[in-house]
C-alpha positions in Angstrom: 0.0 0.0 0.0 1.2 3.4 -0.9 2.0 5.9 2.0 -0.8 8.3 2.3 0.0 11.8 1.2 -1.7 15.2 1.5 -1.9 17.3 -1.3 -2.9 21.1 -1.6 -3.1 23.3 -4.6 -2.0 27.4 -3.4 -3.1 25.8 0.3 -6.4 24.3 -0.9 -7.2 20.8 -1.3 -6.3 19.7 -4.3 -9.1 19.6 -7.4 -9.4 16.4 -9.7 -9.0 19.6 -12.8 -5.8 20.8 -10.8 -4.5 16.8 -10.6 -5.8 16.4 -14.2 -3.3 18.8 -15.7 -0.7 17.3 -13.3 -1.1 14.0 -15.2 -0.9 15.4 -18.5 1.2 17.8 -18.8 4.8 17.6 -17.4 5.4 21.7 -17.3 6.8 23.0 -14.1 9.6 22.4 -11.6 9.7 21.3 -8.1 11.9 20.8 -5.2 11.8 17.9 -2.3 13.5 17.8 1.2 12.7 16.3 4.7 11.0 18.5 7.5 12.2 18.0 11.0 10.5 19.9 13.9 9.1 22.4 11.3 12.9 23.1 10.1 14.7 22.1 6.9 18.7 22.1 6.0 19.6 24.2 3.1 15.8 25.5 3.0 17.9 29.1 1.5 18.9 26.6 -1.5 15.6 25.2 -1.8 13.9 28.7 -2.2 16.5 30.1 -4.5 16.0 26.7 -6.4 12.4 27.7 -6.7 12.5 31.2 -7.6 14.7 30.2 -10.3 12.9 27.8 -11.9 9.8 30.4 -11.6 11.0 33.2 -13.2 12.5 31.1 -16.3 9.6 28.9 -16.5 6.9 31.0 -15.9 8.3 34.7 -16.2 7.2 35.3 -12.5 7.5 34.0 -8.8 5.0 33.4 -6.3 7.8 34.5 -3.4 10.1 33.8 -0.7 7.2 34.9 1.8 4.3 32.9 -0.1 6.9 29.9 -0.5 7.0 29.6 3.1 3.7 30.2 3.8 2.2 27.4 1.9 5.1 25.2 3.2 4.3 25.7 6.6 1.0 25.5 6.3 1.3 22.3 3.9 3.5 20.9 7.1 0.7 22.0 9.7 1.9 20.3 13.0 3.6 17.4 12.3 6.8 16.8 13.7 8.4 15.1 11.0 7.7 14.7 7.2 8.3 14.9 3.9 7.6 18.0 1.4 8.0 18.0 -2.1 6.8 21.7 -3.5 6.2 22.0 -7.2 5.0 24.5 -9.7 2.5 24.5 -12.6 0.5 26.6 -14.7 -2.9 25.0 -15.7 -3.0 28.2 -18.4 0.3 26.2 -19.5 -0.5 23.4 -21.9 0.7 21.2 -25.4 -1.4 23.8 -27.5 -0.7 26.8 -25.5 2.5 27.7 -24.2 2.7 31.1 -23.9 0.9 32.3 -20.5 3.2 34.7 -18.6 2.1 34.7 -14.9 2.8 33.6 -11.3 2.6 29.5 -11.2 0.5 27.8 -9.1 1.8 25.8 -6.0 1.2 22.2 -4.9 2.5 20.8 -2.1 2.5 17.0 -1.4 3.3 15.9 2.4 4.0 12.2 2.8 6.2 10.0 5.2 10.0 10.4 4.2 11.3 8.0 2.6 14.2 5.7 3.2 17.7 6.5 2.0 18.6 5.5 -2.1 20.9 2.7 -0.5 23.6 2.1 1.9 25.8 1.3 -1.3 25.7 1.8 -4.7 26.9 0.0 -8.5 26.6 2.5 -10.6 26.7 2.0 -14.5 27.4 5.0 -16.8 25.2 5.8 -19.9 25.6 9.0 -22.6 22.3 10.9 -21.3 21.9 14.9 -20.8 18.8 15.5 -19.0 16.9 18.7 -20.5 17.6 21.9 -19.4 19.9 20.1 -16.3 20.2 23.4 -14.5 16.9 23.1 -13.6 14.7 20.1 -11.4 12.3 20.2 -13.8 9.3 17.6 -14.3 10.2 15.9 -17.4 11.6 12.5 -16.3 11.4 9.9 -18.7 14.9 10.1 -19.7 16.3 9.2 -15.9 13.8 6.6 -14.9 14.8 4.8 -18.4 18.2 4.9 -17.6 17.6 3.7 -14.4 16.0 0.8 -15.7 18.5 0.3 -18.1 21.2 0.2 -15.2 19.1 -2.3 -13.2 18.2 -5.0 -15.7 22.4 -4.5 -16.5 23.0 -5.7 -12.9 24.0 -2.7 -11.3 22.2 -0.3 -9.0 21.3 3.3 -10.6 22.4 4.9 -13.4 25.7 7.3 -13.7 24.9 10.3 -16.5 28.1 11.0 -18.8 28.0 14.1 -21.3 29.0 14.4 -25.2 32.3 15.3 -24.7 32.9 12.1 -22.3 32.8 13.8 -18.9 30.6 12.5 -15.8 28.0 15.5 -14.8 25.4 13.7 -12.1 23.5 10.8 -11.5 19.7 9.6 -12.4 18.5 11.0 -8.8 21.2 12.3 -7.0 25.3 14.4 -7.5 28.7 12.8 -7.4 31.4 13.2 -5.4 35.3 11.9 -6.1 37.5 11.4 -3.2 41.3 12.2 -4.1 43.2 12.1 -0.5 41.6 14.8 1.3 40.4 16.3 -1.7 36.4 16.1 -2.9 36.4 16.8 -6.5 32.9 17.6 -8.0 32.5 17.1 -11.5 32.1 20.4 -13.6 29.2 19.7 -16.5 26.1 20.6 -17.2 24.4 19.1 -14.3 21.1 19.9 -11.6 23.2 21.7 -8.1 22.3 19.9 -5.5 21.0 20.9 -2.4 22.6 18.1 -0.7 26.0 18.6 -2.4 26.4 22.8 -1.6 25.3 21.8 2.0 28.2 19.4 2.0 30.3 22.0 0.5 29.6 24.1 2.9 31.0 22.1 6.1 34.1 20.5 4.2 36.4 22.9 5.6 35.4 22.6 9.2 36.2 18.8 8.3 39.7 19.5 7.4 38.9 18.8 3.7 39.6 20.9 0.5 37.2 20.6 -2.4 37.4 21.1 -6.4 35.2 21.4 -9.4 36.8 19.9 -12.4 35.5 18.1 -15.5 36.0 14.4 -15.0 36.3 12.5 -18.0 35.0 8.7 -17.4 38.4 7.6 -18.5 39.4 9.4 -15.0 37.5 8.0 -12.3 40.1 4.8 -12.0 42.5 7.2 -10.6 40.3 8.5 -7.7 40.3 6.7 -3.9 36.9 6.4 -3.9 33.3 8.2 -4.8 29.7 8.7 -2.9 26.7 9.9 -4.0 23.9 12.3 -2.1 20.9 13.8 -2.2 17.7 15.4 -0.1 16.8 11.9 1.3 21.2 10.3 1.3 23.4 12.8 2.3 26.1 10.5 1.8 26.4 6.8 0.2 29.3 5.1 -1.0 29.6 4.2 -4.6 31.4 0.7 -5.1 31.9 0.7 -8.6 31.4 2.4 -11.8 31.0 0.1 -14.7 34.4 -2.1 -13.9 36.0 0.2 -11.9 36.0 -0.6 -8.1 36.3 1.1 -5.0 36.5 0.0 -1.7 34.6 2.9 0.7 36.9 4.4 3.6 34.3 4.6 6.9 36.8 7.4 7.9 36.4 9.9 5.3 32.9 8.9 4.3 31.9 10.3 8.0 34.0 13.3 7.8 31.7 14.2 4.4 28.4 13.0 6.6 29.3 15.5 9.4 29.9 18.4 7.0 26.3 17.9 5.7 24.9 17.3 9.5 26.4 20.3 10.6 24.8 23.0 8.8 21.7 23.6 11.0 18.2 23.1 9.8 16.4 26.7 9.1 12.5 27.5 10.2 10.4 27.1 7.8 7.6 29.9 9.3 
């Protein structure tokens, strides 16, 4: 049985019209993240990640203020949860593209779910999602290579660009580990919330960090890699294709507790 989930439309229950359009047309972004005692980590990149997408996709914002408004009230009083905020324009459609105008909100609260893995095969594929800058709706691209990956054997699916360089995985960044050096790969990839919030608490770990393309030809020569996300801040990756790492428990924490220790921010 499917966990039950709350859904409201600008803070209204959701319509069967407003779900309608949701079905059929994939036009809008969204962003996702676990609530804890009414406070989220790296809610600041979540909102910019939102206003963003808004003002390219739609030409206007609803607002920081409105934002977490209907997030808070989408949360009501529950102690823990997840929230995944998107936004749509039912004006927005296959025969009529051209509304310019704030976007609707729709909030969908559910239980959080479970981390991507504890560890990970990944298998590289030549795939460029669609305007990667953004976490945008259209997902048929990821969830086929995804399925691709799995009925290869492996575990999720590793995204490589046209000129041969790694840029970020089906659901999720990656992260090399060279010594005490994290190198992110530089492509045209989604920023993670996850990853910056990493970023952010490197130093206090003792670690330095670089963004560098990384050709697939290149990831033999690295100590090790993780992956994270809203719902893994950190997971070891075991292999890409051949290629085989063993995970270090040492370092691996040391990138945990520089995502653990930026402090979760109010969402009201």
């Amino acid at each position: 049985m499917e966990p039950p989930v709350d859904i409201l439309i600008d803070g209204l229950p959701a319509t069967p019209a407003d779900l309608a359009h949701q079905a059929l047309v994939n036009y809008g972004a969204y962003t996702s993240f676990r609530v804890e005692a009414g406070a989220v980590r790296g809610l600041d990149l979540h909102l910019a990640r939102l206003e963003q997408a808004a003002v390219e996709l739609f030409g206007d914002s609803p607002g920081e203020d409105e934002l977490r408004r209907l997030m808070a009230l989408a949360v009501g009083g529950r102690d823990a949860c997840w929230l995944r905020v998107s936004l749509f324009s039912p004006e927005i459609g296959h025969r009529a593209p051209s509304f310019v105008g704030r976007p609707r909100v729709m909030t969908v609260v559910s239980p959080a779910p479970p981390p991507l893995a504890t560890s990970a095969r990944v298998m590289s594929l030549p795939y460029e999602r669609e305007a990667p800058h953004l976490k945008h709706l259209a997902t048929l691209g990821l969830i086929h290579a995804r399925r691709a990956a799995r009925a290869a054997g492996f575990d999720d699916a590793l995204f490589v660009d046209r000129n041969g360089c790694v840029s970020e995985g089906a659901l999720w960044n990656i992260g090399f580990v060279q010594g005490d050096r994290i190198v992110w790969p530089q492509a045209s990839m989604l920023a993670g919330v996850a990853q910056a919030l990493i970023q952010r608490g490197l130093a206090r770990e003792g670690l330095v960090s670089e963004r560098r393309p990384v050709a697939l030809s290149d990831v033999a020569a690295f100590d090790g890699a993780f992956l994270c996300n809203s719902a893994t801040p950190v997971c070891p990756i075991t292999a890409v294709d051949a290629v085989v790492f063993q995970p270090d428990p040492a370092i691996l924490t040391r990138i945990a507790q520089a995502w653990t220790a930026q402090p979760p921010q109010i969402l009201g």
